[in-house]
C-alpha positions as CSV (number, residue, x, y, z in Angstrom):
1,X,-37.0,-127.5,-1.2
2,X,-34.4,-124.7,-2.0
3,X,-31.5,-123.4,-0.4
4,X,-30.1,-120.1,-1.7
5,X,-26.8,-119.8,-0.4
6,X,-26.8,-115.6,0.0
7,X,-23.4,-115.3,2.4
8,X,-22.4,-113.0,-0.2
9,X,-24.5,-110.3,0.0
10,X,-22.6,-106.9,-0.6
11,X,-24.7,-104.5,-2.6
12,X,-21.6,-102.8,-4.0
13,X,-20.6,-105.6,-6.0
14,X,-22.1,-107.7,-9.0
15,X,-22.2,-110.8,-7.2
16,X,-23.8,-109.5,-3.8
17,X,-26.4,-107.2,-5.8
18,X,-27.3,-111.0,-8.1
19,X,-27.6,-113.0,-4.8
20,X,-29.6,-110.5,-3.2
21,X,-32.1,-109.7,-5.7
22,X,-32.3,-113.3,-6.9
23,X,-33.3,-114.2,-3.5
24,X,-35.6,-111.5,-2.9
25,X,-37.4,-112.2,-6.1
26,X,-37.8,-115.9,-5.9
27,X,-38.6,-115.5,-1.9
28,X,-41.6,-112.8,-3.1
29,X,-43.2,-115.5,-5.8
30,X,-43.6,-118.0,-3.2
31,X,-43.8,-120.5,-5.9
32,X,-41.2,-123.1,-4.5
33,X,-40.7,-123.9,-0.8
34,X,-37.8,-121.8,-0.5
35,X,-34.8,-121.3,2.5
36,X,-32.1,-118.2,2.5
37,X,-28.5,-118.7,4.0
38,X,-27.6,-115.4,5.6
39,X,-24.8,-114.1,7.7
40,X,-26.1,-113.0,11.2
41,X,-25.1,-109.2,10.4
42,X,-27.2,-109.1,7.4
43,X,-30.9,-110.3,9.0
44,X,-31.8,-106.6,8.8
45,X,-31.3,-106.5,4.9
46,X,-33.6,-110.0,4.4
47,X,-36.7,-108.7,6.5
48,X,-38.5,-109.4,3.1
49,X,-38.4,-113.3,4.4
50,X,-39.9,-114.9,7.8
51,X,-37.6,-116.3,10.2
52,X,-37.9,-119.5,9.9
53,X,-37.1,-119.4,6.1
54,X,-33.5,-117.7,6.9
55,X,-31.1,-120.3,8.1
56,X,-28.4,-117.7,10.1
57,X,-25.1,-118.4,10.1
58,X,-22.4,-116.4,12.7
59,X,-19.0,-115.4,12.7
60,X,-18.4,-114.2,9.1
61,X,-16.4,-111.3,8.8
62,X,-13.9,-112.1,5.9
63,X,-14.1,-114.3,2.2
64,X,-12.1,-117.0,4.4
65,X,-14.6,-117.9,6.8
66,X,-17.2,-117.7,3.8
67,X,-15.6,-120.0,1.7
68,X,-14.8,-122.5,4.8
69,X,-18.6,-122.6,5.9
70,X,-19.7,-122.7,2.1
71,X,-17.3,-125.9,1.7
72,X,-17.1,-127.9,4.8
73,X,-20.1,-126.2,7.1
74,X,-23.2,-125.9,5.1
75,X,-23.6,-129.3,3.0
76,X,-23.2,-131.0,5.8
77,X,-25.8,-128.9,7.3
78,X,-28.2,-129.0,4.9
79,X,-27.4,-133.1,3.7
80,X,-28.9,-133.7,7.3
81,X,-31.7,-131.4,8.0
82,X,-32.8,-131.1,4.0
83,X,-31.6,-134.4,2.3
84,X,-33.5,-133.9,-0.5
85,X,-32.8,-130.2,-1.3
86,X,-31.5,-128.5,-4.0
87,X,-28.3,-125.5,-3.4
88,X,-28.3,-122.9,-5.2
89,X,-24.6,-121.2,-4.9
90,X,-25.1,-118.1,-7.0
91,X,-21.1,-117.7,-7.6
92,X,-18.9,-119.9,-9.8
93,X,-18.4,-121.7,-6.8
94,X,-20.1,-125.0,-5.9
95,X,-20.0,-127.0,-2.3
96,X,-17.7,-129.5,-3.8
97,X,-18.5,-132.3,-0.7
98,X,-22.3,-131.8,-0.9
99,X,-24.5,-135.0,-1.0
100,X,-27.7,-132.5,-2.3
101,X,-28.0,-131.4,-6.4
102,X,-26.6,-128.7,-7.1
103,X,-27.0,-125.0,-8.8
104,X,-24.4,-123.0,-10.1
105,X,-24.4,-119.3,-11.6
106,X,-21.2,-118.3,-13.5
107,X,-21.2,-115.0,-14.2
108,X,-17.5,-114.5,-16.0
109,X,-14.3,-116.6,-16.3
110,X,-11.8,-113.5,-16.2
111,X,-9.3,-115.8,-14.8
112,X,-9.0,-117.3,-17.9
113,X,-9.0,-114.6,-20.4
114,X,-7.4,-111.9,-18.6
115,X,-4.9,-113.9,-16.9
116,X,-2.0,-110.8,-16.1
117,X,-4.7,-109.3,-13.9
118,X,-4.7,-112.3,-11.4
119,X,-1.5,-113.4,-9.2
120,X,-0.4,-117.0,-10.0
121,X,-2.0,-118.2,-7.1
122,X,-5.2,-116.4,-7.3
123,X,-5.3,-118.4,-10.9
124,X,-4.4,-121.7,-9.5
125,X,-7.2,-121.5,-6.9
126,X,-9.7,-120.3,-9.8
127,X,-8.7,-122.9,-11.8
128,X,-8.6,-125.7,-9.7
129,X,-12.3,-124.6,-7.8
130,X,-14.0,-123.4,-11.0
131,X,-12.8,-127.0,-12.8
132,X,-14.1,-129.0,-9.7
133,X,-17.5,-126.7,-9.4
134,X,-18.3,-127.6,-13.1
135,X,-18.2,-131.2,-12.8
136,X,-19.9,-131.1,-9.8
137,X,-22.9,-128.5,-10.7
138,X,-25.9,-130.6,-11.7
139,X,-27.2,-127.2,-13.7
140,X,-25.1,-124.1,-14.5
141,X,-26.6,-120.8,-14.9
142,X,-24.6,-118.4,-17.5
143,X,-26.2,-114.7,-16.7
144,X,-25.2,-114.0,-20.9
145,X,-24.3,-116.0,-24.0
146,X,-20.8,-114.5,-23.8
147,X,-20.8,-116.3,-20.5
148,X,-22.0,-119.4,-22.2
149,X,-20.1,-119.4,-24.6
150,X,-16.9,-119.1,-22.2
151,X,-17.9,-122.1,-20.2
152,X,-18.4,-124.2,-23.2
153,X,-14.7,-122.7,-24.7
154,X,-13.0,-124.0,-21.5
155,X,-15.3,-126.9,-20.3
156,X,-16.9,-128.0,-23.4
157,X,-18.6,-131.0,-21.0
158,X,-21.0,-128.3,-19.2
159,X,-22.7,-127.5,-22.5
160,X,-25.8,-130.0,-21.9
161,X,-26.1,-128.4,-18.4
162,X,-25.6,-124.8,-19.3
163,X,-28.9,-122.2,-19.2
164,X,-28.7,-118.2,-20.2
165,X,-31.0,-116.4,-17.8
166,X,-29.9,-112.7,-17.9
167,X,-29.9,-110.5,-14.8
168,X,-32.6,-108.3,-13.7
169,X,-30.9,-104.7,-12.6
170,X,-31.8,-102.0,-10.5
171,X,-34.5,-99.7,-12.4
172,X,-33.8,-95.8,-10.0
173,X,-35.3,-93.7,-12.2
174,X,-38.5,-93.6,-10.1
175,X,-37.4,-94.5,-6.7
176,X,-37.3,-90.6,-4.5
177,X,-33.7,-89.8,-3.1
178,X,-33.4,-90.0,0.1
179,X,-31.5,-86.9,0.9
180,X,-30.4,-88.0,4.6
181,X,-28.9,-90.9,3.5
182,X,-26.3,-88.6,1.6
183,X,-22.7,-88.1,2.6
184,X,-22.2,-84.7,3.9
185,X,-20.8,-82.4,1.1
186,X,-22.3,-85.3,-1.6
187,X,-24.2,-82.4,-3.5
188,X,-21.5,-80.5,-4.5
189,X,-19.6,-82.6,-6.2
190,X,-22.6,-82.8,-9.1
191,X,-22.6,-79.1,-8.7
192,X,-20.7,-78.7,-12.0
193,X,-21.8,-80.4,-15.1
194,X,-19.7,-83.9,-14.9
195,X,-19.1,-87.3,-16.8
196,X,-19.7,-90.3,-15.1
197,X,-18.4,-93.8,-14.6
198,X,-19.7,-96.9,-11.8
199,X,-16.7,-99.0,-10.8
200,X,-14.3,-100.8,-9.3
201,X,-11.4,-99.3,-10.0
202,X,-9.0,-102.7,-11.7
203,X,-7.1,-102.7,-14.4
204,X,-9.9,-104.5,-16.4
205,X,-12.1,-101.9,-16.1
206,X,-9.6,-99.6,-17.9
207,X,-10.3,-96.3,-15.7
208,X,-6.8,-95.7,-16.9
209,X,-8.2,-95.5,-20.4
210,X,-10.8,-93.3,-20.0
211,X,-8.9,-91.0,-17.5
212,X,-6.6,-90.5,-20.5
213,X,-9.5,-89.8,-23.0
214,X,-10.7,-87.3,-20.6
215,X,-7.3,-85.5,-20.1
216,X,-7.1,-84.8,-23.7
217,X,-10.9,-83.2,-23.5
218,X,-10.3,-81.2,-20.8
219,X,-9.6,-77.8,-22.4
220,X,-12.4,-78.4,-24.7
221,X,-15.2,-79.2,-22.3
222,X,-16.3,-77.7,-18.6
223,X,-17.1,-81.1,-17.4
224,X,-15.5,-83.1,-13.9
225,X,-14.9,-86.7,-14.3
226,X,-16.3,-88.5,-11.4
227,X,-15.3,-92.1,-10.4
228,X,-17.8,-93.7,-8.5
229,X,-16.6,-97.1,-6.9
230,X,-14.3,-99.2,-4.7
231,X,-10.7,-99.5,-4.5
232,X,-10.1,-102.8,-6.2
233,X,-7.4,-105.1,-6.7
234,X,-4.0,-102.5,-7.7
235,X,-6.0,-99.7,-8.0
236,X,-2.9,-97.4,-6.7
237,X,-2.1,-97.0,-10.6
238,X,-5.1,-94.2,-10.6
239,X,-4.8,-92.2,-8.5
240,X,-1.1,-91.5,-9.2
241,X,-2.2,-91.2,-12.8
242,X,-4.5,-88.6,-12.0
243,X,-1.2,-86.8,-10.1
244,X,0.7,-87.4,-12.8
245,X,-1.7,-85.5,-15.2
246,X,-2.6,-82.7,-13.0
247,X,-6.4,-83.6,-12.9
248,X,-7.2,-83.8,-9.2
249,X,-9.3,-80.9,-9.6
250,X,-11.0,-82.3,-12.3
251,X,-11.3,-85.9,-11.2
252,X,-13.6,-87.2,-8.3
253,X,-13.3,-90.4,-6.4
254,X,-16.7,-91.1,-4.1
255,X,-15.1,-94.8,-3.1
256,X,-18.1,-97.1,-2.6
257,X,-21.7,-95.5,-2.9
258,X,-24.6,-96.1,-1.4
259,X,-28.1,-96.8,-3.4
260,X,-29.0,-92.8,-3.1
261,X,-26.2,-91.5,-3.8
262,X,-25.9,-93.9,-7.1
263,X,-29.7,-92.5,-7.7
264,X,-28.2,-89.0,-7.5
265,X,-25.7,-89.6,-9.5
266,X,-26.7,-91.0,-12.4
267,X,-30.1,-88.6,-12.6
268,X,-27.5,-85.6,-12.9
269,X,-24.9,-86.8,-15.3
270,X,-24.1,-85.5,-18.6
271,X,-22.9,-88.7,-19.7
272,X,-22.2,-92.2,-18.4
273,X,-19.0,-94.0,-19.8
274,X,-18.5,-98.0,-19.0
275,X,-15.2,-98.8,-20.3
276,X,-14.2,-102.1,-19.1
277,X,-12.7,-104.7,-21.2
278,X,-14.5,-107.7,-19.9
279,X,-17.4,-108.4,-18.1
280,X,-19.9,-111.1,-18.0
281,X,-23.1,-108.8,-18.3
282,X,-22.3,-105.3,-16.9
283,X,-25.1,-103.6,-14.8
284,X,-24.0,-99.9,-14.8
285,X,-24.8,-99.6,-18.0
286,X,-29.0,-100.8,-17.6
287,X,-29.0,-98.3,-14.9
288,X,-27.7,-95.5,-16.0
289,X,-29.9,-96.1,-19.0
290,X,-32.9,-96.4,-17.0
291,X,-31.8,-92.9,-15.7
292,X,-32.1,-91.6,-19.2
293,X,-28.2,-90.7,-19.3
294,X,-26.6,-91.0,-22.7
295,X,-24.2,-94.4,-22.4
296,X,-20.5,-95.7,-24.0
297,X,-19.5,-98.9,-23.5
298,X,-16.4,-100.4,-25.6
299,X,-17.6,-103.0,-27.9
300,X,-16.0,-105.9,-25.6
301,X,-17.0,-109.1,-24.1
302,X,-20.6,-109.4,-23.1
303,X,-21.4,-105.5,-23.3
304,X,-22.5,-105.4,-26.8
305,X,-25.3,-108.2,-25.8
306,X,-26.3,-106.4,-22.7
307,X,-26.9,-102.8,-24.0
308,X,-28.1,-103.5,-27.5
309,X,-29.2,-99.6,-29.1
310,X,-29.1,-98.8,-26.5
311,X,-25.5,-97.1,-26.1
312,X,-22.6,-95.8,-28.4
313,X,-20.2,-98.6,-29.4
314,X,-16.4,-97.8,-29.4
315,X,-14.7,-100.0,-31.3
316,X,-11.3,-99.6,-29.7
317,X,-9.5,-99.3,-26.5
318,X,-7.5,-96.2,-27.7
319,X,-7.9,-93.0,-26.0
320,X,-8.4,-91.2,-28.4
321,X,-10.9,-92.8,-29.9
322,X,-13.1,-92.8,-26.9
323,X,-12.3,-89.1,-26.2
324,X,-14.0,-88.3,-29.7
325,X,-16.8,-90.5,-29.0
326,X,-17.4,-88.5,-25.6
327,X,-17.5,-85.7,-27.0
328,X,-19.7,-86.2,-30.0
329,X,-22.3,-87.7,-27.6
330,X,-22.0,-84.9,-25.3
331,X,-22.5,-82.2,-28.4
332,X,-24.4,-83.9,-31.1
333,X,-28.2,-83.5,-29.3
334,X,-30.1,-85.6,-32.2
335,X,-27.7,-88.7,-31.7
336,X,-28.2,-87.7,-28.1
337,X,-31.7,-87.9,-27.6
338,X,-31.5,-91.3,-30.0
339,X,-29.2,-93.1,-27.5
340,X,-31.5,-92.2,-24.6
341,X,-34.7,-93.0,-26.0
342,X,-32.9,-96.4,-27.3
343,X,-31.4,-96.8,-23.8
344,X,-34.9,-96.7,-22.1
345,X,-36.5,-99.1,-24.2
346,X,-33.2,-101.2,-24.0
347,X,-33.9,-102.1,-20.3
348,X,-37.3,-103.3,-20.7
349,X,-35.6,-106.5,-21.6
350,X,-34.3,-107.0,-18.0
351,X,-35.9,-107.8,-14.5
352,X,-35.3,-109.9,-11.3
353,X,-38.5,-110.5,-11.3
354,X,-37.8,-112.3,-14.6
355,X,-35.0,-113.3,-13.6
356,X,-36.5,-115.5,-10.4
357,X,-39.3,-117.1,-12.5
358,X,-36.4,-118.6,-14.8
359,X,-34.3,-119.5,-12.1
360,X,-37.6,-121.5,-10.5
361,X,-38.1,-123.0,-14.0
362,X,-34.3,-124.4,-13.8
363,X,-35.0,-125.9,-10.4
364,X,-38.0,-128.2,-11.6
């Protein structure tokens, strides 16, 4: 028996999108009896699964009452219906009191690399959970062998424990667009010709950087920049950045997007630019590949792994560096149509499906 712990389910962020898939694709195989921990809010979302394999839990609005149920509600839960069960948290952090084994995935240790973009406390807490969740994990899962090799930099005692098993991603490049499910007024912001980037907008994903490379292309190039994403933590810095260099009428903010308009979006782009400094695997990139849209991704962290060919390297953080790079991919059509075909045969590598069998093969 398996429980999938899947209270963290929003689609709009890395972690949701990899608990939601993961348990949709190991649910569909039906090659391990298999249970899925849902808020009550979200039954509508996991009508792939029968009721009696969803164990519903209520009154979960907020990351506080999440992390309360995960630690003190559900092992005790689970420890009396399904002694012998195995959890499966799909975040770094594990039910530290639970009497069952237990499954870990880690999908990045920012805390410890970028630590100026946490508050003290926000790194105590990391700290202090992700040390406890290590020791207590009786398998880790590292979604790439940047991640790995993270977890064995900092806790060199999870290394016999430790498993890469990539993420899937979402392939839209054949899936119709549903046009009703647009925001009013969504098609004219890819009326002009535009550059595009998925993310939360933090200082680590340096949207700061590339709103400065674009600022010195504008008078060179008819293309919008559009941002597509949620407000993250002290993302105020952007938007007056944007006021400060006069570019509201050249920069778009959608906030958070919904699965069509992200199809629409990346199937009209000129160009698709990832410039983060550090993520554990990155999945704008694979989609926007899958799209056939020309990608940059700085040449940082767990990207280069991830993207292979299949997108332009920049090999610095400096504005203009990547402002060069944008516009050489944008102008130069026979590297252009070398990154595409590159990007599409790039994400063949990935798939939840994949992705669930491995998982399966780390719970026998």
């Amino acid at each position: 028996m398996i429980i999938f712990n899947a209270l963290q389910t929003s689609l709009s962020g890395g972690i949701g999108r990899y608990s939601y898939e993961v348990a949709k694709g190991i649910y569909k195989l039906g090659q391990v009896d298999f249970k899925i921990v849902i808020r009550e809010q979200d039954k509508e979302r996991f009508d792939f699964a029968r009721n009696e394999d969803l164990i519903i839990i209520k009154n979960i609005n907020n990351s506080k009452q999440r992390n309360y149920v995960e630690q003190f509600v559900l092992p005790k839960l689970i420890y009396k219906k399904y002694p012998d069960a195995i959890i499966h948290y799909p975040d770094t952090m594990a039910p530290i009191f639970s009497k069952n084994k237990v499954v870990i995935t880690i999908h990045d240790l920012a805390f410890k690399t970028l630590k100026n973009e946490f508050t003290f406390k926000t790194r105590l807490w990391k700290n202090f959970i992700t040390d406890l969740s290590v020791k207590k994990a009786d398998k880790i899962i590292a979604i790439t062998n940047f991640t790995k090799s993270e977890i064995e930099k900092y806790y060199p005692y999870a290394k016999n424990k430790t498993t890469v098993i990539y993420n899937g991603f979402n392939d839209f490049s054949q899936e119709p667009i549903n046009e009703k499910k647009l925001r009013n007024g969504f098609n004219e912001i890819i009326s002009n010709p535009y550059i595009l980037t998925v993310s939360t907008i933090s200082p680590r994903k340096n949207i700061d950087g590339l709103i400065k490379a674009f600022n010195l292309l504008k008078e060179q190039i008819p293309h919008n920049l559009i941002i597509a994403g949620k407000n993250g933590w002290n993302y105020e810095y952007v938007f007056r950045l944007v006021d400060e260099l006069k570019l509201n009428d050249r920069v778009w903010f959608t906030g958070a997007v919904t699965d069509d308009e992200l199809k629409l979006l990346y199937k009209n782009a000129s160009l698709f630019v990832y410039p983060s400094y550090y993520e554990g695997f990155g999945l704008p990139p694979l989609e926007a590949m899958a799209c056939g849209c020309p990608t940059i991704v700085l040449n940082e962290s767990s990207l280069p792994e991830v993207v292979g060919k299949g997108a332009l390297l920049v090999y610095s953080s400096d504005e203009d560096e990547l402002s060069k790079k944008i516009k050489f991919l944008l102008y130069n059509d026979i590297y252009r149509n070398y990154i595409i075909n590159e990007g599409l045969d790039n994400v063949k590598r990935f798939s939840w499906i994949e992705t669930a069998k491995k998982i399966i093969e780390i719970y026998k």
